[in-house]
C-alpha positions in Angstrom: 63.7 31.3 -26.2 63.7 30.2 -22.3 67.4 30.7 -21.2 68.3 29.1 -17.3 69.9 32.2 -15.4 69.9 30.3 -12.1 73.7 31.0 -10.1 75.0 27.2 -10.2 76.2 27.7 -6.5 72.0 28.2 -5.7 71.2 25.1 -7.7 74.2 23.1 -5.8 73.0 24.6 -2.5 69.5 23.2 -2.8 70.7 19.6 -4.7 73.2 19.3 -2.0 70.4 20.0 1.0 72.8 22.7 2.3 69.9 25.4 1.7 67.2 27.0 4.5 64.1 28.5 3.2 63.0 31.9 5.1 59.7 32.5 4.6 58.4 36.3 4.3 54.6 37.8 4.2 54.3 37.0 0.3 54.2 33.4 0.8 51.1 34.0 2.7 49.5 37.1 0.7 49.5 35.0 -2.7 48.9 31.4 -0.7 45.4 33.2 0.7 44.6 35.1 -2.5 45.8 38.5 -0.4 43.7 38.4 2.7 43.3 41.7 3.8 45.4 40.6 7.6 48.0 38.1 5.7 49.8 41.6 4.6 51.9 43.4 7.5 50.1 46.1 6.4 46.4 44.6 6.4 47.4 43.2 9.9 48.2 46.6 11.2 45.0 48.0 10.5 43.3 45.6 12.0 44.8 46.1 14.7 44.5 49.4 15.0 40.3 48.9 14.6 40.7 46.2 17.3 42.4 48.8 20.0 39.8 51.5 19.4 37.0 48.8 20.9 39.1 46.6 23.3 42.4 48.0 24.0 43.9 49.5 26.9 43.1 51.8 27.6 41.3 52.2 23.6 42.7 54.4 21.1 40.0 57.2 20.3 39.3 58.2 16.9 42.1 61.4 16.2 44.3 58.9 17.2 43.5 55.6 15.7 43.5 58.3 12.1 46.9 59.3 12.7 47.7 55.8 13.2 46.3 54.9 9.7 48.1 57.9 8.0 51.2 57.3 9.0 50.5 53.4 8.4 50.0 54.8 4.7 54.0 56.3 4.5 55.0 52.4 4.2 57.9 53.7 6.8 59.4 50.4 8.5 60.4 52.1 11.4 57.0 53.8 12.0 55.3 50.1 11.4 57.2 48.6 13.9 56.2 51.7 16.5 52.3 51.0 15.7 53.1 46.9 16.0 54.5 47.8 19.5 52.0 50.4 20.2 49.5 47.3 19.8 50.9 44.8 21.6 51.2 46.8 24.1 47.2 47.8 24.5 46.7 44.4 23.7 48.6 42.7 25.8 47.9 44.7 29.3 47.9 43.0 32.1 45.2 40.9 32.9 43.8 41.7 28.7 42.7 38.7 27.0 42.4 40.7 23.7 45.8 39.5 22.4 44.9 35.8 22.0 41.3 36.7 20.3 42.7 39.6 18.5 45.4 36.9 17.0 42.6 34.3 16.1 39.8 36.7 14.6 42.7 38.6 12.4 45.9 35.7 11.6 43.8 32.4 12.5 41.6 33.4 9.6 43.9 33.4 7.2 43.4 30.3 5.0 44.7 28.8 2.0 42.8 29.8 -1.3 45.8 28.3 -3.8 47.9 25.5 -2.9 50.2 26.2 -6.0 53.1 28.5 -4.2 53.4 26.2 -1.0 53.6 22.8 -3.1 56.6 24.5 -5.0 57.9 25.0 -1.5 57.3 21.9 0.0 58.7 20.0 -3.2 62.2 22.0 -2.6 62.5 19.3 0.7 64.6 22.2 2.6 64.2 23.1 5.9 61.5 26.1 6.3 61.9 29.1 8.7 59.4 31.9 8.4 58.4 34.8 10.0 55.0 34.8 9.7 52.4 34.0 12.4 49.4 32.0 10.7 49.4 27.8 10.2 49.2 27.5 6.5 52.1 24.9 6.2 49.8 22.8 8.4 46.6 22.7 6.2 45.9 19.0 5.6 45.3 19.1 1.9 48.9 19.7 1.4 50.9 17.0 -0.2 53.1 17.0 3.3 52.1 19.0 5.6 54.2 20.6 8.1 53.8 21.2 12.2 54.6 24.7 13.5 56.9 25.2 16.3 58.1 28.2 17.8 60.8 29.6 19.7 59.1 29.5 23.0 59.1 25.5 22.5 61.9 24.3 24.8 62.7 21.0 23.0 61.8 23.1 19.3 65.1 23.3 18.3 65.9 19.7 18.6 63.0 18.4 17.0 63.6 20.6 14.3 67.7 19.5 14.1 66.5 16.3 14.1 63.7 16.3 11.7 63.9 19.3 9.6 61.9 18.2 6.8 58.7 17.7 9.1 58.0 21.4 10.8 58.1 24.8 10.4 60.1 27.1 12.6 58.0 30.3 13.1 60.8 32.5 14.2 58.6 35.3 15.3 55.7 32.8 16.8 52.8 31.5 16.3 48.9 32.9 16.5 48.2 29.6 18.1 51.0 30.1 20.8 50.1 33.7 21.3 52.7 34.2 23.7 55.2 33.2 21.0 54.4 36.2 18.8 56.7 38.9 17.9 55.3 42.4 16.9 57.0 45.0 18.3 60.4 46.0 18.9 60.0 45.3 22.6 59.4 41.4 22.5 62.6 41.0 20.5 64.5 40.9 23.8 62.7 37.7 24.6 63.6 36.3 21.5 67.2 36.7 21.9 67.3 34.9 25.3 65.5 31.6 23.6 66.9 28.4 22.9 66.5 28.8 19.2 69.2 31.7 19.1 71.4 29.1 19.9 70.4 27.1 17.7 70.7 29.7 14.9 74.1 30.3 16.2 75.4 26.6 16.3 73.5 24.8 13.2 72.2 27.0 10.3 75.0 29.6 10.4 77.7 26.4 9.9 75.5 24.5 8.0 73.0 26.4 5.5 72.7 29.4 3.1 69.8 31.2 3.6 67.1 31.4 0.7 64.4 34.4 1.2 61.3 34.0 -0.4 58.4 36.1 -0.3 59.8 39.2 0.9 58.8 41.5 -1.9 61.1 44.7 -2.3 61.8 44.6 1.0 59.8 47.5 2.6 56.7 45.3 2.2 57.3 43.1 5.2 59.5 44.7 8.5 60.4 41.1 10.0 62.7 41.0 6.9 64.9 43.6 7.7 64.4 43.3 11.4 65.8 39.9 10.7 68.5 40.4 8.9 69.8 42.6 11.2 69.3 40.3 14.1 70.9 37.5 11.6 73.7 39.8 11.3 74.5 40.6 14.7 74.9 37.0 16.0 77.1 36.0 13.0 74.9 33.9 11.0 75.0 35.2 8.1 78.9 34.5 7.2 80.5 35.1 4.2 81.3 32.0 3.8 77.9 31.1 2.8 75.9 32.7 0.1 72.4 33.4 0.9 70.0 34.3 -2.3 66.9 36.1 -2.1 64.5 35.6 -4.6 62.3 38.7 -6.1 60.5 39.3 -9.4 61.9 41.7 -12.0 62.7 45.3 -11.3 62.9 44.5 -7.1 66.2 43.2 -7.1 67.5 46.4 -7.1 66.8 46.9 -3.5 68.9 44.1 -2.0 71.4 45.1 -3.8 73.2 46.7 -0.1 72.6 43.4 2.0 75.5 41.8 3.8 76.1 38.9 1.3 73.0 38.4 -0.2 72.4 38.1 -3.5 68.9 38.8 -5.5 67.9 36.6 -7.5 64.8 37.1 -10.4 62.2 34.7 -10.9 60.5 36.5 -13.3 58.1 39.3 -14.2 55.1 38.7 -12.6 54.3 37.2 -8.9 52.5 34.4 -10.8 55.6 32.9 -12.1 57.4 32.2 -8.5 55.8 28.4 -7.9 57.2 27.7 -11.6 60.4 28.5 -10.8 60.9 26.9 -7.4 59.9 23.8 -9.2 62.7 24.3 -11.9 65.3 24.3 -9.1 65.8 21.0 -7.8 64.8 19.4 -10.9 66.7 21.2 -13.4 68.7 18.7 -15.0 66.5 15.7 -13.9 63.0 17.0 -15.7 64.2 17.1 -19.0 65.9 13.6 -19.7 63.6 12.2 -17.0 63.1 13.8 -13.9 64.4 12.2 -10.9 65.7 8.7 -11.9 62.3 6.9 -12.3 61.4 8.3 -16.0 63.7 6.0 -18.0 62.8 2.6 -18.4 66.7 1.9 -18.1 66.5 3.2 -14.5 63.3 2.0 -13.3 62.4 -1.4 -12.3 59.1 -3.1 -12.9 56.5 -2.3 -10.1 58.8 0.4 -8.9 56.7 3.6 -7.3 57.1 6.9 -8.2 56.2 11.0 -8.2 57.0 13.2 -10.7 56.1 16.2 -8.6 54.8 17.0 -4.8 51.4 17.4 -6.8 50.9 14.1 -8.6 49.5 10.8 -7.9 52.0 7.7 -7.2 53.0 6.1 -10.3 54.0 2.5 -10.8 56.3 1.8 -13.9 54.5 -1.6 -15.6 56.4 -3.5 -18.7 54.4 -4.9 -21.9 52.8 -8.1 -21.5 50.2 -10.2 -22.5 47.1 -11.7 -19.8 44.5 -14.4 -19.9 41.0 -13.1 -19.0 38.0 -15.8 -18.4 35.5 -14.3 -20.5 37.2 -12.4 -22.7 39.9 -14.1 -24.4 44.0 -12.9 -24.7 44.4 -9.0 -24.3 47.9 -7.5 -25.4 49.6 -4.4 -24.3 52.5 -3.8 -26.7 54.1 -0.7 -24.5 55.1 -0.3 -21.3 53.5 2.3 -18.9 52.8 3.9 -15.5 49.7 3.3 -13.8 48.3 5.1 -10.8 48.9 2.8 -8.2 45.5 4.2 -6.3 42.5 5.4 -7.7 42.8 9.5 -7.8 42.4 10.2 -4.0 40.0 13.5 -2.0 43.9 15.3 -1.6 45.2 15.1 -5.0 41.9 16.2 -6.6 41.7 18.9 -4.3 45.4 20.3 -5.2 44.0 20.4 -8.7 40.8 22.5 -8.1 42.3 24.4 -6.1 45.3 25.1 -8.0 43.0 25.8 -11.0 40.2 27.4 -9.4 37.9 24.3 -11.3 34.5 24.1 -10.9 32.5 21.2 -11.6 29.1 19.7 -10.2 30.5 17.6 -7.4 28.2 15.3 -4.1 28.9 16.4 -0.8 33.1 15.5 0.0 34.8 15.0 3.4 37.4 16.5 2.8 38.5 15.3 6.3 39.0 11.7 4.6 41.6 12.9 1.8 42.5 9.2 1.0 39.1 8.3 0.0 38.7 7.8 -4.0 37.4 10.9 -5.3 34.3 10.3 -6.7 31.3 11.9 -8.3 33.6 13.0 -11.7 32.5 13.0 -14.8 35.0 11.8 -17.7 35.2 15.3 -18.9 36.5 16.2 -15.2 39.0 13.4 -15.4 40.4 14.5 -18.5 40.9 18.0 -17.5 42.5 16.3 -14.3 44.7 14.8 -17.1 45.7 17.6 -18.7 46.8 19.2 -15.9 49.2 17.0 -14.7 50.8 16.7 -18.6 50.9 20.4 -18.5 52.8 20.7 -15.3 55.0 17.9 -15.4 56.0 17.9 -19.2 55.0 14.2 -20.1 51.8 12.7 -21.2 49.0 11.4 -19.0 45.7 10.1 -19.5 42.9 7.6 -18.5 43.6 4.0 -18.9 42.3 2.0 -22.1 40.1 -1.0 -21.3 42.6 -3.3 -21.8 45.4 -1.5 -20.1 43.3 -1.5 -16.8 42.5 -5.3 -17.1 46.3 -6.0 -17.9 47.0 -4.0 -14.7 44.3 -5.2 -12.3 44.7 -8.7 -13.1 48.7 -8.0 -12.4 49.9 -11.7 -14.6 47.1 -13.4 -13.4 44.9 -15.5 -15.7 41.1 -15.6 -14.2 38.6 -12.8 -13.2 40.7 -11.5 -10.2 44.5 -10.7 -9.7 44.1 -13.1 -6.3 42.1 -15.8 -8.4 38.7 -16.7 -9.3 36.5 -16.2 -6.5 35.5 -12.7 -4.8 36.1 -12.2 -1.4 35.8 -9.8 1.0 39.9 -9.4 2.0 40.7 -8.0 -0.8 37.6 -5.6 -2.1 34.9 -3.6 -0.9 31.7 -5.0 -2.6 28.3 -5.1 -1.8 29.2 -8.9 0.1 31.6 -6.4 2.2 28.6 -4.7 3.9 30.6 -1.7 4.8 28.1 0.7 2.8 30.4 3.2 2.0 33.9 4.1 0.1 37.4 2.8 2.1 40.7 4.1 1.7 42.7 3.3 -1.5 45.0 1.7 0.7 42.6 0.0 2.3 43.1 -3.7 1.0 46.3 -5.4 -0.2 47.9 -4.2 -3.2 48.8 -7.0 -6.3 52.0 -8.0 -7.7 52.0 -5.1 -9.5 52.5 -3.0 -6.7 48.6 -1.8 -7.7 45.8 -1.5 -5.2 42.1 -0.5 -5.5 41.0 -1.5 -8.4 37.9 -4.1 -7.6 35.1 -2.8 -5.9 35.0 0.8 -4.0 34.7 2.1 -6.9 34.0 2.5 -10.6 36.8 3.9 -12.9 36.3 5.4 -15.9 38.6 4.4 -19.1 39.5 6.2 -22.0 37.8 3.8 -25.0 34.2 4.6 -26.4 31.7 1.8 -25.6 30.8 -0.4 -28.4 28.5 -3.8 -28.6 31.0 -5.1 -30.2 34.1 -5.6 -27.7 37.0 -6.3 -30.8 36.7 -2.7 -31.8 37.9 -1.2 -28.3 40.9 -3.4 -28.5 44.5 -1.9 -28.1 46.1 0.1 -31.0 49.0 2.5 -30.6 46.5 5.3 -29.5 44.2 2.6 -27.5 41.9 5.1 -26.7 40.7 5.4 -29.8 38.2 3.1 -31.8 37.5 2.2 -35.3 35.8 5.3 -37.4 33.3 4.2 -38.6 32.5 1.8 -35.1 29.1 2.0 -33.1 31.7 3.1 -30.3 32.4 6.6 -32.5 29.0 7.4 -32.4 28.4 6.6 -29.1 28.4 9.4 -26.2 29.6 6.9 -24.0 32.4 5.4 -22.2 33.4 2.3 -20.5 33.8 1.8 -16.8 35.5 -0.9 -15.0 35.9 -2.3 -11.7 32.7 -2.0 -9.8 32.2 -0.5 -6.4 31.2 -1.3 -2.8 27.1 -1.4 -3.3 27.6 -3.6 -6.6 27.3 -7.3 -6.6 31.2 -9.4 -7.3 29.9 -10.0 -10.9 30.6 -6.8 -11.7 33.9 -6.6 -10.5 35.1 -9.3 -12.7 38.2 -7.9 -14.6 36.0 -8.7 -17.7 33.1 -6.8 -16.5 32.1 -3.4 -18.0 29.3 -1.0 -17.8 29.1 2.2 -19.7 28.0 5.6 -18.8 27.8 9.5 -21.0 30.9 10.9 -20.6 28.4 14.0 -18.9 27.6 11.3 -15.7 28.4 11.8 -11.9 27.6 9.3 -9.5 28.5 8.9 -6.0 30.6 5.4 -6.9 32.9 7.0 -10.0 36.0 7.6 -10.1 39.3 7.4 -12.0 42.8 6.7 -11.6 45.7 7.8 -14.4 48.4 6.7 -16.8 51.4 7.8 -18.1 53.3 7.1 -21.0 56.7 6.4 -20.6 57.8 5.4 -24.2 58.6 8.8 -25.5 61.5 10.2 -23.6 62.6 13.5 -25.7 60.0 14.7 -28.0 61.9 15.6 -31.5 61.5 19.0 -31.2 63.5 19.8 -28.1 67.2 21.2 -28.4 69.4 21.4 -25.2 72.7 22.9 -24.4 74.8 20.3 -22.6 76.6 21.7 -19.5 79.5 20.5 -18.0 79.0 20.4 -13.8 82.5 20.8 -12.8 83.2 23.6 -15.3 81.5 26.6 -17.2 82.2 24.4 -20.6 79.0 23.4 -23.0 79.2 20.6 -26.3 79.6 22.5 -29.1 80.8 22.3 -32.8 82.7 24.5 -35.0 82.7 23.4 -38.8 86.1 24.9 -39.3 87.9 22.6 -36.9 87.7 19.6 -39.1 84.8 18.2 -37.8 85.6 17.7 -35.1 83.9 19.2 -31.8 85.3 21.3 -29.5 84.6 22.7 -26.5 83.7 26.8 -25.8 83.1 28.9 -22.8 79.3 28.9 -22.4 77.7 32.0 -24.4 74.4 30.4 -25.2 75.2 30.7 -29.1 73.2 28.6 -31.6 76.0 27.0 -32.2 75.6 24.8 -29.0 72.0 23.5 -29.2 71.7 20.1 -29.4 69.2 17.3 -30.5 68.2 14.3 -28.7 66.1 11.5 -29.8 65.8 8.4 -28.3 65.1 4.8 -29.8 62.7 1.6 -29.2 66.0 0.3 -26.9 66.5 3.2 -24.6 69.7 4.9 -26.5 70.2 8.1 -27.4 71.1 9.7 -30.7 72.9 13.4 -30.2 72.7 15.1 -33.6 73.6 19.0 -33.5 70.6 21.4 -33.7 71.9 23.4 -36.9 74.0 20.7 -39.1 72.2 18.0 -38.5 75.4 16.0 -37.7 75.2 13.2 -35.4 78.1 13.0 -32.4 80.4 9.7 -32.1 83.6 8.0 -32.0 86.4 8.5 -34.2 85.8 6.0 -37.6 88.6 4.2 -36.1 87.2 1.6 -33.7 90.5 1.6 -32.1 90.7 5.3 -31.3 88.1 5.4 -29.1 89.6 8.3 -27.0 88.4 11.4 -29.9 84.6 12.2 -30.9 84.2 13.5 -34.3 81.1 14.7 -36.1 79.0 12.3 -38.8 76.8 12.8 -41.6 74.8 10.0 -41.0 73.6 7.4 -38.8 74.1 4.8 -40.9 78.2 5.8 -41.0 78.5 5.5 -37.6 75.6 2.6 -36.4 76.2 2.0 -32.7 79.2 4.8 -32.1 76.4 7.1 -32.3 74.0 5.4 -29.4 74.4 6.8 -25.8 73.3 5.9 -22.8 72.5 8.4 -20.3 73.2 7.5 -16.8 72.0 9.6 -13.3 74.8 10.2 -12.2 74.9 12.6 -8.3 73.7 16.2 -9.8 73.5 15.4 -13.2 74.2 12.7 -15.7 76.8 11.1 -17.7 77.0 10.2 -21.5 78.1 7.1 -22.0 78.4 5.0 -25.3 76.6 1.9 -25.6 79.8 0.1 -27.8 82.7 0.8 -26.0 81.0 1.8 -22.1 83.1 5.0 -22.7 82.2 8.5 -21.6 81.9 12.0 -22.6 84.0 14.0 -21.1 86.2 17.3 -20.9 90.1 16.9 -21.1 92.3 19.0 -19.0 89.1 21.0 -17.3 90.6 23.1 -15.0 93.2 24.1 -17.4 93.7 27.4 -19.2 93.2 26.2 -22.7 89.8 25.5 -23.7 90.0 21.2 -23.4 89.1 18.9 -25.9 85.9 16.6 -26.2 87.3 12.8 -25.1 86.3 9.9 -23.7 87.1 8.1 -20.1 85.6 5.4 -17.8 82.7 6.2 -16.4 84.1 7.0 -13.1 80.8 9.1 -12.4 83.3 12.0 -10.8 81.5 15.5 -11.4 84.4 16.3 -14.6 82.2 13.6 -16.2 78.5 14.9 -15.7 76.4 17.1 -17.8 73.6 19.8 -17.4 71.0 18.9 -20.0 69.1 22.5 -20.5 65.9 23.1 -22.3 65.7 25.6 -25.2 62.3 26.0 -26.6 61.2 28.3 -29.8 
C-alpha cells in the first residue's frame, strides 16, 4: 500500500509558489550518470592532478599524496582547505590555469538522464544551486534555464523579476570563472555582492527553502558552508520552514539544523524524480491532473500537458466528417490528439530518460522542433507506453479514422482548408523546400491541430487491409476484424504524406502502408490519449479535508450514517470512485460497498447518509467534482450542494453536511491514491 507522508505545509509551500529550490552536487552526480568531477569529491582530485602539472608554483608528488589521503577522510573542513589550496595555485597572478582548469574538469560535465532535472523543472519554483556546471541550460530540456551568477550586477533583478526563467548559481559559474567559489577565501567577495542583498530583502521574507541533492550532508561542503552563511544574515527565519529532502536512513543527519526539517523520498536515489513530480500534482493527478483531464473542465480545442515531459495535447469532442473518397467516418468518443507530430526534444527526453536504443538516420539535434523521424511503429509504441506509464492515463497511436476526423478538423473534402493543395499550408513535394520544417511551421486548423499534411508520414495504430470497412472505428479502433486480411498482415497504415511526396498523397483519404519493422527518413508519429476513462474501478482514495486533518469515513454503528475521524489511514476510510458516460461521480465505500448521498428526504438536503444501492438513491448519489484553488470540491449534481465538514475548527469531531459551493478551503478535499 502507497501511503502520502508529504508535511501538508511542504505541499502548500510549493502549490502556493512560496517555495525556493536549492540545488546541491547530487542533482548533478545522478543528472551526468556520476561524472567522476560532478562530485565535490571527483572535482578535488582533479584538481589536485591539475596543480602537480600547471600550478603555482606545482604541487610535487609527497604532496599532491597527502592531499589525496586526507581527501579520502571525507572531513569538510579539510575539503574546503584543499578547494582553497587550489584556487589559490590556480588562480596566481598572471595564471590562466583557473579558466581551463574549470572548462576541462566542470564544463565537461554533461547531461546523461534528463529524468531528475524535468522533475525539477516541472516544480515551476525558483532554482538556486551551488553548483558550478550549465546543466539547467542544456537545450533538450523541456524549459531550459539561463545561469546567472552573483558577480552579475543587474542578476538579482532579472532574477526577482523573472524567476521561473534562470538559475542563480550562488557559488558561480565555470563559464564566469571569476564567479566561482571554492575556497574559504573567495567567500568574502560573496558577501560584498549584490545578491546578499537580495538574499536578505526577497527570499528570506518571501520563500522557504527546499534542499535537494545534498545527500547526508558531508557529501557536498557548499551545503553546510551555506547554511551557515544563510544563517548569519537572517535568512533562514523561523517563520518559514525550509525542508530538505533525503532518501531513507540520511534524515538522521539534519536532524540539528536551524529549522530545517528532513524530509524522505524514498529508499533508493532512483526514486527522487518520482517524488518531485507527486508534489505539485498531488491532488490534481488522480481525478485529473491539472484541470484539463475532465471533459467537464476542458473546452474543445483547448491545449494541454500532463507533465514537463509530454507532448501538447488538444481535447477533441465526438463527431462525425465527410471525406471525398471515402465516404462518412464516425468517432463515437472524445479524445486528445497531439497537436504536433512527436518533435527531435520530446523524443529525446524519452531515450534519454530510458536509455532506448533503436536504429535511428543521422538527427540534428540542434533543430528539436523538427518531427522526429526515422521510427519504426514498434518505436512509437514504446514511446507510447512510456508516457501512459508516467503519467497514469492511456496513450497510443491514432486509428485511421481518428487521424482523418482530426486532420480534416469539421471539414468535408480532402483538406481541413478545402479541396485543393497548396503550398501555405504544407510542405510537399510542390513546396520545393527538400527537407523537414518545424511542426509549427504552417497554420494550425480549427482544431487547434497543426502538421498533419505533408512533412511527414505518421504512422496509425490499425493493420492494413485491402479492404478499407474492416479498419473502421470500434471501441478499441486499433483493432481489426479476426479473421481480416489486416490480422495477417505485418503491416500498418500511414497517413499524411511528406515534403518529397506528390499532394495526392496527402489527401486525408490517402494511405500507404509499411511493416511495422520500417524506418525511413519521412516517418513519424504523433499521439492520442484517451480521456473517457477518468478513475479506473480499481482505485480506492482517502478523501482529505484541506483546511483540517479530517478524512470521509463511515462507521456502521452510527446508523448509517457517516462521520467524520481524525485521519489514521484505517480501511475504514478508502473510498471508491467511478465515473459515468455524463462526467458524474458515484462515491461507494471501499469495504461496504455502500454508495454516499443525501438524506431519503429530498427536503433534508443538509445530512449525507449511506445507501445500499444506486437505484435507492438515482441522482443523490451523482457528484460533480469541481477544481477548486489546491484541491477540489464535491458537489451534487441534484441539489448544487457540497460536501463539507461542520464546525471544523471545533473540538468535537464535526459532522458530514452539505453548504453552497462557496469554494472556501473548509469545502475542498485531498483525493489520495491507495494501491494494493
Amino acid at each position: 500500500m502507497i501511503i502520502d507522508k508529504v508535511p501538508h505545509v511542504l505541499r502548500e509551500m510549493i502549490r502556493n509558489k512560496q517555495a525556493c529550490l536549492v540545488l546541491g552536487a547530487g542533482v548533478s552526480i545522478a543528472s551526468s550518470n556520476n561524472h567522476p568531477t560532478s562530485s565535490w569529491k571527483g572535482l578535488l582530485k582533479n584538481g589536485i592532478s591539475h596543480c602537480k602539472t600547471y600550478g603555482t608554483p606545482p604541487l610535487n608528488e609527497d604532496a599532491s599524496g597527502k592531499l589525496l589521503e586526507i581527501l579520502e577522510l571525507n572531513d569538510i573542513d579539510n575539503w574546503l582547505a584543499i578547494a582553497t589550496l587550489i584556487e589559490r595555485k590556480l588562480k596566481y597572478p598572471n595564471n590562466p590555469e583557473w579558466n581551463s582548469w574549470l572548462y576541462e574538469s566542470v564544463g565537461s560535465i554533461k547531461v546523461k538522464n534528463y529524468n531528475l532535472l524535468e522533475s525539477i523543472i516541472s516544480l515551476e519554483l525558483p532554482i538556486l544551486t551551488t553548483n558550478y556546471d550549465n546543466l539547467f541550460s542544456d537545450k533538450s530540456l523541456s524549459y531550459p534555464k539561463k545561469s546567472i551568477t552573483w558577480k552579475d550586477r543587474s542578476s538579482a533583478l532579472h532574477f526577482k523579476q523573472n524567476p521561473l526563467d534562470y538559475i542563480f548559481h550562488l557559488h558561480g559559474s565555470f563559464v564566469q570563472a571569476d564567479s566561482v567559489v571554492l575556497g574559504i577565501s573567495s567567500y568574502e567577495h560573496l558577501i560584498n555582492s549584490e545578491f546578499i542583498q537580495y538574499i536578505q530583502r526577497s527570499l528570506s521574507l518571501s520563500y522557504g527553502f527546499i534542499f535537494i541533492g545534498y545527500g547526508a550532508g558531508f557529501d557536498d561542503p557548499n551545503f553546510s558552508a551555506l547554511i551557515r552563511f544563510l544563517s548569519s544574515y537572517g535568512t533562514l527565519s523561523p517563520n518559514q520552514k525550509h525542508f530538505v529532502l533525503v532518501k531513507e536512513g540520511d534524515q538522521f543527519y539534519f536532524n540539528n539544523l536551524p529549522n530545517i526539517y528532513p524530509v524522505v523520498y524514498g529508499e533508493k536515489h532512483e526514486d527522487l524524480p518520482v517524488f518531485l513530480r507527486t508534489l505539485p500534482f498531488s491532488i490534481e493527478r488522480f481525478i485529473y491532473r491539472s484541470k484539463r483531464k475532465h471533459a467537464e473542465h476542458i473546452k474543445s480545442n483547448e491545449t494541454f500537458k500532463d507533465m514537463a515531459y509530454c507532448p501538447d495535447m488538444v481535447f477533441i469532442e465526438s463527431g462525425t466528417a465527410q471525406l471525398k473518397d471515402k465516404g462518412k467516418i464516425e468517432i463515437r468518443k472524445p479524445i486528445a490528439m497531439g497537436r504536433f507530430p512527436v518533435t527531435v526534444e520530446e523524443w529525446n527526453i524519452f531515450v534519454h530518460e530510458r536509455g532506448y536504443h533503436y536504429r535511428k538516420f543521422t538527427i540534428d539535434n540542434r533543430r528539436i522542433k523538427l518531427p522526429i523521424t526515422g521510427i519504426s511503429y514498434y518505436d512509437a509504441i514504446d514511446y507510447t507506453n512510456w508516457l501512459s506509464e508516467i503519467t497514469g492515463y492511456k496513450y497510443r497511436l491514432p486509428s485511421e479514422n481518428e487521424w482523418e476526423y482530426a486532420a480534416l478538423a469539421g471539414n468535408d473534402g480532402n483538406f481541413w482548408w478545402g479541396e485543393d493543395p497548396n503550398v501555405i499550408n504544407a510542405n510537399f513535394r510542390d513546396s520545393k523546400l527538400g527537407e523537414l520544417t518545424n511542426v509549427d511551421t504552417y497554420p494550425a486548423n480549427k482544431f487547434n491541430l497543426q502538421d498533419f499534411f505533408g512533412n511527414c508520414w505518421e504512422w496509425t495504430d490499425d493493420n492494413y487491409s485491402s479492404n478499407r470497412a474492416e479498419t473502421e472505428f470500434t471501441e478499441k479502433p486499433y483493432q481489426t476484424n479476426n479473421n481480416s486480411e489486416s490480422q495477417r498482415s505485418n503491416e500498418h497504415i500511414l497517413k499524411g504524406g511528406c515534403f518529397y511526396y506528390s499532394s495526392d498523397f496527402m489527401k486525408a483519404s490517402s494511405r500507404i502502408h509499411l511493416e511495422r519493422e520500417s524506418i525511413f527518413n519521412s516517418v513519424g508519429f504523433r499521439v492520442v490519449r484517451e480521456v473517457h476513462a477518468i478513475l479506473k474501478s480499481d482505485d480506492f482514495y482517502y478523501i482529505l479535508s484541506i483546511s483540517s486533518p479530517f478524512a470521509i469515513d463511515f462507521e456502521m454503528n452510527k446508523e448509517m450514517k457517516p462521520t467524520l475521524s481524525y485521519f489514521n489511514m484505517s480501511e475504514s476510510q478508502l473510498w471508491n470512485i467511478k465515473i459515468d458516460k455524463n462526467n458524474l461521480a458515484t462515491i461507494s465505500h471501499y469495504k461496504t460497498k455502500k454508495t454516499l448521498c443525501y438524506s431519503e428526504d429530498p427536503q433534508d438536503y443538509s445530512t449525507l447518509k449511506m445507501s445500499e444501492t444506486l437505484n435507492d438513491v438515482k441522482q443523490r448519489s451523482k457528484y460533480s467534482i469541481k477544481k477548486i484553488l489546491g484541491g477540489y470540491m464535491i458537489v451534487s449534481s441534484r441539489f448544487n450542494k457540497v460536501v463539507d465538514l461542520e464546525g471544523a475548527r471545533k473540538e468535537n469531531i464535526p459532522d458530514l453536511i452539505m453548504f453552497e459551493p462557496h469554494g472556501n478551503f473548509n469545502q475542498g478535499w485531498h483525493f489520495i491514491p491507495v494501491k494494493f
